[in-house]
N, C-alpha and C positions, 0 to 999 in steps of 0.2 A: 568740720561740720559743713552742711549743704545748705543752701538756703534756696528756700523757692517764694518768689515774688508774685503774687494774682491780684484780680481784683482791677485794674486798671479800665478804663473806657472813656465815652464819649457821654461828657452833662454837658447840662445849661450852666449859665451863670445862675448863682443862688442853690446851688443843685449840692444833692452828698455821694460824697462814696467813701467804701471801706477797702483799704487792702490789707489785704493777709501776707505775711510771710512763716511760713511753714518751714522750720529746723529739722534735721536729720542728720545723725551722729551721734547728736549730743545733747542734752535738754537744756531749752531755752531759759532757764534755770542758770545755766551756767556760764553767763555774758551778759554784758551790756548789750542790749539791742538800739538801733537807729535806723530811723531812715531822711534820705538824702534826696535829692532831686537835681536832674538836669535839665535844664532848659535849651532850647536848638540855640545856638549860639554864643551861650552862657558857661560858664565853669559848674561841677559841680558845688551842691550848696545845702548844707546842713537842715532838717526839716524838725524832729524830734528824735528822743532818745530815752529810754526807759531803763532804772536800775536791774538788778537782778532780781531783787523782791517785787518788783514795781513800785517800791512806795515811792520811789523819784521819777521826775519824768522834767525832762525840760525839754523847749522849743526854741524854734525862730520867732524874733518879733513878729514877722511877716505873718507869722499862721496862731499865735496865741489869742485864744478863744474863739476859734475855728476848728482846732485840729484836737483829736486828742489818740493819746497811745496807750495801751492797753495788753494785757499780755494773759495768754491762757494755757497755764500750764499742762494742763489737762490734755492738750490738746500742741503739745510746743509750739504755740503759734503767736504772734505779733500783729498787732492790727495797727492799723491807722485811719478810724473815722475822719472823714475831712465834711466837714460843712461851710454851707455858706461860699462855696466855692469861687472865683474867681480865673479871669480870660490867665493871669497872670500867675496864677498855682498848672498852667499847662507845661510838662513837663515828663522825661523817664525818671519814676521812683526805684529808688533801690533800697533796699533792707540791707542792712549790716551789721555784724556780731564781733565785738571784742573784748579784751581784760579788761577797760576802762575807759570813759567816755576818751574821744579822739585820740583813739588809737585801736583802730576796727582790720582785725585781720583778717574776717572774708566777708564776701559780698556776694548777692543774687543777682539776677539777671536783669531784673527790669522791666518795670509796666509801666505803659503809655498812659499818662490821665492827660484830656484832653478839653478845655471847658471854652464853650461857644458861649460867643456874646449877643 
């Protein structure tokens, strides 16, 4: 499966955005989706993560009830509203797809969110 990551830019603090990651292969159906983030200096670091059906979805304390994850089959796609944004959610987002949570065997590319203070 391929994953394409978009959606990434330049907010304010207090500001929203959404990224998409967009499946091909395979339908998004068929994985646990997450997405991750790095920070310049930082390891990567766990963000959210949506079941197969979406009825699960779990986070980082960091972004719980700021973030949320979303999934549209219709459309194999994965979102991640982020609100309320923060200097400290700047980071490359990555989308991820695998048999079960932390254990994600591919990965997209990567958008830049960026949030001025």
């Amino acid at each position: 499966v391929q994953l394409q990551a978009s959606g990434g830019g330049l907010v304010q603090a207090g500001g929203s955005l959404r990224l998409s990651c967009a499946t091909s292969g395979r339908t998004v159906s068929s994985y646990v989706m997450g997405w991750f983030r790095q920070a310049p200096g930082k390891e990567r670091e766990f963000v959210a993560a949506i079941s197969r059906s979406g009825g699960n979805t779990n986070f980082a304390d960091s972004v719980k009830g700021r973030f949320t994850i979303s999934i549209d089959n219709a459309k194999n796609t994965v979102y991640l509203q982020m609100n309320s944004l923060k200097p400290e959610d700047t980071a490359v987002y990555y989308c991820a797809a695998g048999p079960r949570r932390n254990e994600y065997n591919y990965w997209g590319q990567g958008t830049l969110v960026t949030v001025s203070s």
